[in-house]
FIRO-340346 format. One line per 8 residues: their letters; for each residue y, x, z of C-alpha. Coordinates in steps of 0.5 Angstrom, whole numbers. Each point is the difference from the previous one (the first is absolute). Layout:
# FIRO-340346
A) Y/X/Z; ...
//
This chain:
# FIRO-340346
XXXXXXXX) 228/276/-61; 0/-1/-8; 0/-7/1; 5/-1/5; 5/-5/-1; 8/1/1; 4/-4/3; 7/0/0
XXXXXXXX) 5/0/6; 4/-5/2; 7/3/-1; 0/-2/8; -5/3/1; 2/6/-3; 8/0/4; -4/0/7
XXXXXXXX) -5/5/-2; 6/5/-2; 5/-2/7; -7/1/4; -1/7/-4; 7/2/4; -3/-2/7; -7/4/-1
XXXXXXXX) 4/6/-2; 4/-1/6; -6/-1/5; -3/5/-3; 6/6/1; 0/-3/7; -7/1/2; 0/7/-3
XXXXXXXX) 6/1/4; -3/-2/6; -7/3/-1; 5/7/-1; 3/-1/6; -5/1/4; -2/7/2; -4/0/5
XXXXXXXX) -7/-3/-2; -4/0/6; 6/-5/4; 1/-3/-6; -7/-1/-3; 0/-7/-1; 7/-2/-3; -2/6/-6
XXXXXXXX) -5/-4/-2; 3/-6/1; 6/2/-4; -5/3/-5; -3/-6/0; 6/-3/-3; 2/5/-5; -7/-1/-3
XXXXXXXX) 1/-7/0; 7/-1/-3; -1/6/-5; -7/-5/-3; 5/-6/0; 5/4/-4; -6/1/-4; -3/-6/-2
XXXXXXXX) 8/-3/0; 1/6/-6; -6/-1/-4; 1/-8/0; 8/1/-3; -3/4/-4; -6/-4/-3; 6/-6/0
XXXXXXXX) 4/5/-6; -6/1/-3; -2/-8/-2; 5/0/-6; -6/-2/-4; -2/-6/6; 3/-7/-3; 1/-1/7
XXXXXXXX) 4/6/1; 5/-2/-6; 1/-7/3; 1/3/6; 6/7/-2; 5/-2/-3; 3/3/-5; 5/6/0
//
């Protein structure tokens, strides 16, 4: 992992990955809300885990979204993330 190579995001590619982060935590919420609602398990078995399901997934999308914003902020010594970011 020492010799991996850092390559910065294109800013679009950061400005999509910050609008789907929004849409992952709100798939998320509604999964879970969905997973709370069912009281009964043995009638709704398969909609629990269904549901579950999609909690595990959103959350692991959430996930990798923030660590790749994070290792983005982390370029600043990438020639191609200050070509990139503008300066404020």
């Amino acid at each position: 992992m020492a010799f991996a190579k850092r390559v910065a995001l294109a800013p679009r590619a950061v400005r999509q990955l910050r609008r789907v982060r929004s849409v992952y935590v709100a798939g998320m919420l509604l999964s879970a809300l969905g997973l709370l609602s069912y009281d009964d398990a043995t009638a709704s078995g398969r909609q629990a885990v269904i549901a579950g399901v999609f909690v595990g997934v959103f959350a692991v999308l959430l996930t990798l979204t923030a660590v790749q914003l994070w290792r983005h902020g982390r370029t600043e010594h990438c020639s191609t993330a200050k070509k990139l970011t503008p300066l404020v």
